[in-house]
C-alpha positions in Angstrom: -19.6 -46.7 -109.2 -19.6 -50.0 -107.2 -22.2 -51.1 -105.4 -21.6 -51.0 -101.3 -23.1 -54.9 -101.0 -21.0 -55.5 -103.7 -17.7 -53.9 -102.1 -18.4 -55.8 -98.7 -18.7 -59.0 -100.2 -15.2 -58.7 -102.3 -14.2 -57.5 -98.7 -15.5 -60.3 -96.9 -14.4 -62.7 -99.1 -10.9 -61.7 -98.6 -11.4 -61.2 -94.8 -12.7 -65.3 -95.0 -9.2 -66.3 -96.5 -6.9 -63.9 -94.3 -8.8 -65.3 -91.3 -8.2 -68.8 -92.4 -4.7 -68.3 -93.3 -3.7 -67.0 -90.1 -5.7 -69.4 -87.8 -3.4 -72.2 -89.8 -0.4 -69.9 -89.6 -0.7 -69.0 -85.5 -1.9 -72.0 -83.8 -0.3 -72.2 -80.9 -0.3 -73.6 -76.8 0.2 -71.4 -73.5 1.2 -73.2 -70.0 0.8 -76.7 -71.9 -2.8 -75.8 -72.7 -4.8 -75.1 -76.1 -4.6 -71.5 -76.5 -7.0 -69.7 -79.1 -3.9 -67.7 -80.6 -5.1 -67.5 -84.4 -8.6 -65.8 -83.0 -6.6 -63.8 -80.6 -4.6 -62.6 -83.6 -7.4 -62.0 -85.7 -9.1 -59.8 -83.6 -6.2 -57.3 -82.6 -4.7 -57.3 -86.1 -8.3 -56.6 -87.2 -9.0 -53.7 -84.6 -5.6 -52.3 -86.0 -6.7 -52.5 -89.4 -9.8 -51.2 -89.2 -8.5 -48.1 -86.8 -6.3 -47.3 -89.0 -8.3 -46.9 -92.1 -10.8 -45.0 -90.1 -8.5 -42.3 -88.6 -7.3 -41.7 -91.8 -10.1 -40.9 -92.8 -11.1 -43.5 -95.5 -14.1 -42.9 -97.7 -17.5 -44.9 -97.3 -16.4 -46.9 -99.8 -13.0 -48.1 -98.1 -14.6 -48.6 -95.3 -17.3 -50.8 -96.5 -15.1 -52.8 -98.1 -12.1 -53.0 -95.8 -14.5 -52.4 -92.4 -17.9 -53.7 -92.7 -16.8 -56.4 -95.6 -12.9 -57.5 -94.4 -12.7 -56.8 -90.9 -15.8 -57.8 -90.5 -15.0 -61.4 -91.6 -11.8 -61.4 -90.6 -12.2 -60.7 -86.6 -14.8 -62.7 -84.8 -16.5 -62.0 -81.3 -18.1 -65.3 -81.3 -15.1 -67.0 -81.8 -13.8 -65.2 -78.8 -16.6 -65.5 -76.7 -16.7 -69.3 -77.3 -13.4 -70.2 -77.0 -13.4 -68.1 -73.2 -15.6 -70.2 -72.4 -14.1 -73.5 -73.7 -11.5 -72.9 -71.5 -13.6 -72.1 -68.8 -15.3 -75.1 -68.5 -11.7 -76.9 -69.3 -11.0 -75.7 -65.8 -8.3 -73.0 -67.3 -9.7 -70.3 -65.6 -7.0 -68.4 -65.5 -6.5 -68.7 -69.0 -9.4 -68.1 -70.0 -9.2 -64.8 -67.8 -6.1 -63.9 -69.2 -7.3 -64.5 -72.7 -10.4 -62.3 -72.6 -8.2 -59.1 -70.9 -5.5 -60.2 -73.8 -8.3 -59.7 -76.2 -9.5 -56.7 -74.9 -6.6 -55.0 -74.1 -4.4 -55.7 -77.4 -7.7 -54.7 -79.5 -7.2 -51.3 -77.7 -3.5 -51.1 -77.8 -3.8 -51.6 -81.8 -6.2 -48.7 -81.8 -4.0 -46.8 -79.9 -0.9 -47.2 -82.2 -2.9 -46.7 -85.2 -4.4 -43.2 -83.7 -0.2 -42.7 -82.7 0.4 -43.3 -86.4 -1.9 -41.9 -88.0 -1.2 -38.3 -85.8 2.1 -38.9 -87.0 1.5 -38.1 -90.7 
């Protein structure tokens, strides 16, 4: 049996690299302006993920390795949190706006289609 530190560290590791991989894949602009699209897509892909492997009901050891270990790595509130405010202070208040209710509302939209597919099989 493998350890659970040992599972969320394989897990995290791999969350790292996904993370990275998609902030170079999705960087993007919105109205002209910097927009934090890679930690926008991180974080709703992520709530998906996670969601998913939970209504399915995934073992304790799934879950420490793709929850706790590669979600956990691979979304990022303080990525989120920093880059509201960025644009904030950038005087993109609307934009910033828009990205935290973006970030909230597609994180809950993901775990609303995962609970839709999940009841589905």
């Amino acid at each position: 049996m493998v350890e659970p530190a040992h599972l969320i560290g394989a897990g995290a590791a791999l969350g790292a690299l996904l993370r990275y991989g998609t902030n170079r894949a999705v960087a993007g602009t919105l109205g002209g302006h910097e927009f934090p699209l890679g930690t926008f897509a991180v974080n709703v892909v992520g709530s998906f993920v996670l969601a998913l492997v939970t209504f399915l009901g995934a073992s304790d050891a799934v879950l420490s390795l793709v929850g706790t270990g590669a979600c956990g790595s691979y979304t990022t509130f303080s990525s989120f949190s920093v880059d509201t405010v960025q644009l904030w202070e950038d005087d993109q208040v609307i934009l910033a706006l828009t990205y935290a209710t973006g970030n909230l509302v597609g994180a809950l939209v993901a775990i609303g289609l995962a609970w839709l597919i999940v009841g589905r099989v």
